[in-house]
C-alpha positions as CSV (number, residue, x, y, z in Angstrom):
1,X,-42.0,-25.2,-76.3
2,X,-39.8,-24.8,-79.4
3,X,-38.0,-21.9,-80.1
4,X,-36.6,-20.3,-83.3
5,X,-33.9,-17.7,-83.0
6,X,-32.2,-15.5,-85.9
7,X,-29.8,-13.4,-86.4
8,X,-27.5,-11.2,-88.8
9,X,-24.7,-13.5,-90.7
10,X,-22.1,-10.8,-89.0
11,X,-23.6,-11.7,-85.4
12,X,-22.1,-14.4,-83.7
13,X,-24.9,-16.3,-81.9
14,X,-23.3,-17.8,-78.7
15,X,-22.4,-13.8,-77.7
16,X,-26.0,-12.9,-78.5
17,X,-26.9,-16.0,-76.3
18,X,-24.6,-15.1,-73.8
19,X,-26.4,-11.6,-73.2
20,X,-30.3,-13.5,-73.1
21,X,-29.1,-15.7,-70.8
22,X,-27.9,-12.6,-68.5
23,X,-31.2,-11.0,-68.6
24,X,-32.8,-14.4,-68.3
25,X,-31.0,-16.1,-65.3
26,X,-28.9,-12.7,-64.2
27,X,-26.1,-12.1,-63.7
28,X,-24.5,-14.6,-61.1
29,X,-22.9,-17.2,-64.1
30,X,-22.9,-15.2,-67.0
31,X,-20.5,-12.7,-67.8
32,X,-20.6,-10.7,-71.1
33,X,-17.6,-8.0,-72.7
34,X,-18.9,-4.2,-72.1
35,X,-18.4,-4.1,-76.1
36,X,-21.6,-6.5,-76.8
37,X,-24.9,-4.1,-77.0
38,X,-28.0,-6.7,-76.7
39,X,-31.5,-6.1,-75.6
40,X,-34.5,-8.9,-74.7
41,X,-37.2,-9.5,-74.5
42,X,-39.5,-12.2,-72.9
43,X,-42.8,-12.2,-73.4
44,X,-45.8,-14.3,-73.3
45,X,-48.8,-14.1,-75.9
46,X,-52.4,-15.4,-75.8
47,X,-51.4,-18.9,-76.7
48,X,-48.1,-19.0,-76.8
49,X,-44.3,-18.2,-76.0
50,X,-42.5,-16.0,-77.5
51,X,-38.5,-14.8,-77.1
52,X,-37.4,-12.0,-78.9
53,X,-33.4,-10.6,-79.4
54,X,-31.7,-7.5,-80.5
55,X,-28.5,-7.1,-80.5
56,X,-25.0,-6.3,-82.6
57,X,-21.3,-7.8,-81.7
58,X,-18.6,-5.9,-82.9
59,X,-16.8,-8.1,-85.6
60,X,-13.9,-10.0,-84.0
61,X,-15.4,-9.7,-80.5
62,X,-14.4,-12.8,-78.2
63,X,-16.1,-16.0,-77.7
64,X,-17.8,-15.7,-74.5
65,X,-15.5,-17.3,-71.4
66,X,-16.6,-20.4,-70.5
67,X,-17.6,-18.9,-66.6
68,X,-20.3,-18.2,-69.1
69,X,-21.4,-21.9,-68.3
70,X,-24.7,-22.0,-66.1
71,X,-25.3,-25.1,-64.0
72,X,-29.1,-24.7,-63.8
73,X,-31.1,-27.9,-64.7
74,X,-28.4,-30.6,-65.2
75,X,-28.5,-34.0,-63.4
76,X,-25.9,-34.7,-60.7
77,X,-23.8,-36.4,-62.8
78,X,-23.6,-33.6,-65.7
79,X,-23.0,-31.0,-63.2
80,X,-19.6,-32.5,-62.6
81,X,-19.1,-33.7,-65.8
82,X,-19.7,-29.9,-67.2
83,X,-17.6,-28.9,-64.1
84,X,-15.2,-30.9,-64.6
85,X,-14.7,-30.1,-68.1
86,X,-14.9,-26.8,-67.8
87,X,-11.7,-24.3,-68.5
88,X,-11.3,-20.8,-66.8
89,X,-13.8,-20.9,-64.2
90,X,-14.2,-18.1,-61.8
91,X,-14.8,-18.5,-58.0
92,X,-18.3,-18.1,-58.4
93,X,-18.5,-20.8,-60.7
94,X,-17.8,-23.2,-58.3
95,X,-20.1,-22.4,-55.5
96,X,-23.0,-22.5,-58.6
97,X,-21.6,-26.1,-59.4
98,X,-22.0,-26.8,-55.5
99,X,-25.4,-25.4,-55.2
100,X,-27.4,-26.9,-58.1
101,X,-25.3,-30.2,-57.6
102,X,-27.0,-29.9,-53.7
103,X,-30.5,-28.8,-55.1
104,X,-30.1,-31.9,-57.5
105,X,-29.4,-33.8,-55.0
106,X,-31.1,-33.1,-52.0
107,X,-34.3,-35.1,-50.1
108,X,-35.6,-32.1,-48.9
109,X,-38.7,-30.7,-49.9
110,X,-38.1,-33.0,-53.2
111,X,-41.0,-35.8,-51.8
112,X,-41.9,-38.2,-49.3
113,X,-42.3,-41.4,-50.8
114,X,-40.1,-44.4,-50.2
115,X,-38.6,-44.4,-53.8
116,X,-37.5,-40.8,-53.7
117,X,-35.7,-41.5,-50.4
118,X,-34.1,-44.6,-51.3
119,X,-33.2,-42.4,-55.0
120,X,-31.9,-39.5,-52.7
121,X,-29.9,-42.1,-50.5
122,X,-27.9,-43.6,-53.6
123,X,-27.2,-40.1,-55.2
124,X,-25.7,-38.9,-51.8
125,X,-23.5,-41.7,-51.3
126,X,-22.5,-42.2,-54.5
127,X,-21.6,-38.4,-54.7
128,X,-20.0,-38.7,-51.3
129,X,-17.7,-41.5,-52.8
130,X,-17.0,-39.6,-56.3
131,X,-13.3,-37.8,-57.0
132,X,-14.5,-35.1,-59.1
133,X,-16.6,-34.0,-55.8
134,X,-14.1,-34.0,-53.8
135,X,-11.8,-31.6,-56.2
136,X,-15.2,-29.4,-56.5
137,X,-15.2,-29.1,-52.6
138,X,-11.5,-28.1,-52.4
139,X,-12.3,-25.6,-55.4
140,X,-15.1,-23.7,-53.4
141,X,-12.9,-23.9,-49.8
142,X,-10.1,-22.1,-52.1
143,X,-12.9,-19.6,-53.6
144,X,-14.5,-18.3,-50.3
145,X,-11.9,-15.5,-49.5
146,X,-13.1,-14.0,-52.5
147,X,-16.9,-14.0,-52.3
148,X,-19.6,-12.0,-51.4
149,X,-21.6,-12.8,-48.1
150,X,-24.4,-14.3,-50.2
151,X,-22.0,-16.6,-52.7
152,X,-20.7,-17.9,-49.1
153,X,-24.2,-18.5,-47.8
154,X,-24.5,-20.6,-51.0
155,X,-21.4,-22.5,-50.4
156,X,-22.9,-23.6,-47.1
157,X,-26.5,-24.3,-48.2
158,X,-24.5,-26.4,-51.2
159,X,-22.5,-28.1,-48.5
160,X,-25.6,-29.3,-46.2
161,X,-27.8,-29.7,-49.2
162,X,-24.8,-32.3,-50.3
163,X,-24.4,-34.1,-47.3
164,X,-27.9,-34.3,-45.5
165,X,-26.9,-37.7,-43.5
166,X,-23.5,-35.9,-42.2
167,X,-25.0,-35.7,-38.2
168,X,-25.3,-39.5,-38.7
169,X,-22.9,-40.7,-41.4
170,X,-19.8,-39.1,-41.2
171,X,-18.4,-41.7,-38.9
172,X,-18.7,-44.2,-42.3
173,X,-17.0,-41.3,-44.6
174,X,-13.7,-41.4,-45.3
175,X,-11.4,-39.2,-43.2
176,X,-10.4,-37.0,-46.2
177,X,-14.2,-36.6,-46.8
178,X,-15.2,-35.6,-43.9
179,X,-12.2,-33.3,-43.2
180,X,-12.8,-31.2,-46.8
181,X,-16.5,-31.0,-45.4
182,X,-15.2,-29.6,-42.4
183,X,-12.6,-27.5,-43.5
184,X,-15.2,-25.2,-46.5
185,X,-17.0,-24.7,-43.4
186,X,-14.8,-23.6,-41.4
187,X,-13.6,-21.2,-43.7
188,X,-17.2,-20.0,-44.7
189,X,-17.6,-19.5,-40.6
190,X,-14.2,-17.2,-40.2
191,X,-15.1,-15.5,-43.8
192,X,-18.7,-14.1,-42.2
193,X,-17.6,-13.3,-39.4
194,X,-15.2,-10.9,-40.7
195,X,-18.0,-9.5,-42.8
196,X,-20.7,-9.1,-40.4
197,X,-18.1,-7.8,-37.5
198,X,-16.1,-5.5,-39.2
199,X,-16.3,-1.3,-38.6
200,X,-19.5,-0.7,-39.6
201,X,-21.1,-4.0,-40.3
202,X,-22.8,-4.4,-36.9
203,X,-25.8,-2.4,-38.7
204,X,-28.5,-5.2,-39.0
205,X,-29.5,-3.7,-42.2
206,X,-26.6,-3.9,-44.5
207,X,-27.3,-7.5,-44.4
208,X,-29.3,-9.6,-45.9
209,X,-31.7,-12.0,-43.5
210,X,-31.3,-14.7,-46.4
211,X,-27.8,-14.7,-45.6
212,X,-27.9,-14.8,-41.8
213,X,-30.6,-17.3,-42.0
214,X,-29.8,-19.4,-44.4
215,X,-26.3,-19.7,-43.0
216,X,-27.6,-21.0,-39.6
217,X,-29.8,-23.3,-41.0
218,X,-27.4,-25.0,-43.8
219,X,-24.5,-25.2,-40.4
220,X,-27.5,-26.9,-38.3
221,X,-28.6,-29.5,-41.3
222,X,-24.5,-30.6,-41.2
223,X,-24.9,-30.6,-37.4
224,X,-21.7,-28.0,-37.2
225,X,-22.0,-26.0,-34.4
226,X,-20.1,-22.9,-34.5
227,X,-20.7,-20.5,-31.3
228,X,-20.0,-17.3,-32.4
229,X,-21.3,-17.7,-35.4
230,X,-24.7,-18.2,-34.1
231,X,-24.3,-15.9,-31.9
232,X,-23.5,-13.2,-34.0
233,X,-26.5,-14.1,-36.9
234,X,-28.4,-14.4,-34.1
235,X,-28.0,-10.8,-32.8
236,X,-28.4,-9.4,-36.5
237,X,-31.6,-11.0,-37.1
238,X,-33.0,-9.8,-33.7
239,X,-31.9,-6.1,-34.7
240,X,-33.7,-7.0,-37.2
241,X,-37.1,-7.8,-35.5
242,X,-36.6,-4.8,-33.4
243,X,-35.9,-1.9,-36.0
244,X,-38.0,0.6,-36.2
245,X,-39.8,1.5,-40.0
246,X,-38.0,5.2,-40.5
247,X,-34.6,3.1,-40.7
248,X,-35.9,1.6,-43.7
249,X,-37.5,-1.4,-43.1
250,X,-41.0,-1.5,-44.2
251,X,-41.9,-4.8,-42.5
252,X,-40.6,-7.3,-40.0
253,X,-38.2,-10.0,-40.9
254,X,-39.6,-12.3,-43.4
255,X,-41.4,-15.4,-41.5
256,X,-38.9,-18.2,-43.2
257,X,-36.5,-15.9,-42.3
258,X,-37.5,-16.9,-38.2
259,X,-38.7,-19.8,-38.5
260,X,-34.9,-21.2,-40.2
261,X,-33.3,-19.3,-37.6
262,X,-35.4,-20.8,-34.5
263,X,-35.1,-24.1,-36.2
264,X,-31.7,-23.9,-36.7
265,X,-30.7,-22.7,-33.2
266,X,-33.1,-25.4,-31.4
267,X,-30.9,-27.5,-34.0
268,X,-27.6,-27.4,-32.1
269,X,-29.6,-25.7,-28.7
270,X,-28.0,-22.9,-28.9
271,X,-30.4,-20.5,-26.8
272,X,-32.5,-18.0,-27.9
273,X,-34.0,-17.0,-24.9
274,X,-31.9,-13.3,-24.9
275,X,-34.0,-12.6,-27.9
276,X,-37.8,-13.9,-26.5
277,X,-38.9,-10.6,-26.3
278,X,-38.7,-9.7,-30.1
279,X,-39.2,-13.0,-31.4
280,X,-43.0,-13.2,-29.4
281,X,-44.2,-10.1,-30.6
282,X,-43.7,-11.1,-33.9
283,X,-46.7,-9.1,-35.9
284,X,-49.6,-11.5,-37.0
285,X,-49.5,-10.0,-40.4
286,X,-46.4,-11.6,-41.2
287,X,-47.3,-14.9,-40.8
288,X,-51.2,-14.9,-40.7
289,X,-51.2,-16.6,-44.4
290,X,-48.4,-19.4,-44.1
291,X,-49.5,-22.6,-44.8
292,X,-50.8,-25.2,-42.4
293,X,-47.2,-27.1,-42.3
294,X,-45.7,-23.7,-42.0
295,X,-47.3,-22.6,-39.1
296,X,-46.7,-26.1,-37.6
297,X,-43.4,-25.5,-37.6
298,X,-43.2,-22.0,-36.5
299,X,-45.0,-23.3,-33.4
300,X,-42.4,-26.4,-32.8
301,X,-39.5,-24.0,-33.4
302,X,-41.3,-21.4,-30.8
303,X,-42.5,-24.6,-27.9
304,X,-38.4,-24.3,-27.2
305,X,-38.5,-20.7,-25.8
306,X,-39.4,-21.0,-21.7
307,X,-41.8,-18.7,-22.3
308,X,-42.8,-18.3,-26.2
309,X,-46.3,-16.6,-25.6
310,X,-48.0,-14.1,-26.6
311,X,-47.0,-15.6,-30.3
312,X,-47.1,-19.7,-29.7
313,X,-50.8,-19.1,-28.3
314,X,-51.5,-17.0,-31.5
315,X,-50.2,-19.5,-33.7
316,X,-52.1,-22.6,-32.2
317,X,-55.1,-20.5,-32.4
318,X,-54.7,-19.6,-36.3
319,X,-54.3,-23.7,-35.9
């Protein structure tokens, strides 16, 4: 819809923006001075939309940075092109550019038919061929140091989402390709690691199962294989299955939580068999509701255990 916004001849309106777009999006991209008071609010009426803003700027506040700039709905090519223009960019920034570029990108979950596969085949080559890529990929390997566990996740889900044909391709990449590829991975790999084996981090609940899983799965789509890495997720999500409710878990791990780590392991066969135990007593009321695809799945990823019953019968059953 079409939206009218107003404000005060003393207010600057991209700071005001600045702040809705915080409490719209959150706060991964934009960044706001501690000087700006705004409030929102989003709304919806009977028949329409409505956005309403408060706020004040102190008069000769500064222009927002431009690590302001959200990534969020471009096309492949503006991505870059907004990346690329871009001045003063923090770390984060990057990896955002990385991820929406892969979610732009992407074939999966995007559709089936022939033209979106041939459309998702051009935009990956094309992308794998482009300079400014490359520059965005060195930008995010120089950037991982500094992130959080779940901006380094991203990094890798940006990476595989990127280069979905890598198992199979990377043979017709050029070397300096296929070597950045290899070398943001490698550094995501050693910049977990330290997270989730450091004093204190072997707790299975500090960290988030989005960023174990997701982790696994984005290293299996690139078809890197990365032992202790697996093996290490791998423990943290089974800790996971196995904690009891008065340490503060009030259910089980999410089911796309196990079925992208099953998948992902069966991936690269790396074995799960040390975990069987939790993993077949997963509780029915976890993944009772998933949808007929989804339970599919859950029972191919399971048919790799040696022996994945009592839950693979329960599964085919709900089948």
């Amino acid at each position: 819809g079409l939206h009218k916004l107003e404000w005060p001849p003393d207010m600057q309106p991209s700071a005001m923006f600045s702040r809705w777009a915080a409490a719209s999006i959150g706060p991964a991209h934009v960044a706001a001075a501690s000087a700006r008071r705004c409030s929102t609010r989003l709304g919806k009426a009977a028949a329409a939309r409505s956005v309403a803003l408060q706020g004040a700027v102190p008069a000769g506040a500064a222009e927002p940075k431009v690590h302001d700039h959200v990534f969020s709905g471009l096309s492949p090519d503006g991505i870059l092109s907004s990346w690329r223009k871009a001045q003063g960019l923090k770390p984060e920034d990057h990896v955002a550019a990385l991820f929406y570029l892969g979610r732009a990108v992407r074939g999966r979950g995007a559709g089936d038919d022939l033209k979106h596969w041939e459309t998702h085949d051009t935009w990956q080559s094309k992308l794998h061929g482009d300079p400014t890529f490359g520059l965005l990929l060195s930008a995010c390997g120089e950037a991982v140091p500094t992130l959080v566990p779940r901006r380094v996740a991203r990094v890798l889900l940006g990476l595989g989402d990127t280069h979905e044909d890598f198992p199979f391709c990377h043979q017709e990449l050029p070397r300096s390709h296929v070597a950045a590829v290899l070398s943001v991975a490698d550094a995501a790999c050693a910049e977990l690691l330290k997270c989730w084996t450091s004093p204190g981090s072997l707790d299975a609940l500090r960290h988030d199962d989005r960023d174990l899983a997701f982790t696994l799965f984005a290293l299996s789509r690139l078809g890197i294989f990365n032992e202790e890495v697996f093996a290490c997720a791998s423990n943290l999500l089974a800790a996971k299955l196995t904690a009891p409710v008065s340490e503060g878990v009030g259910k089980a791990l999410p089911v796309e939580a196990l079925r992208q780590w099953m998948l992902a392991c069966n991936g690269v066969n790396f074995p799960l068999e040390v975990h069987r135990g939790a993993i077949t007593e997963y509780p029915l009321s976890e993944w009772q509701r998933e949808s007929h695809g989804r339970l599919h799945q859950l029972a191919g990823a399971l048919a790799f255990l040696r022996n994945p019953d009592p839950l693979l019968s329960r599964v085919v059953e709900e089948i």
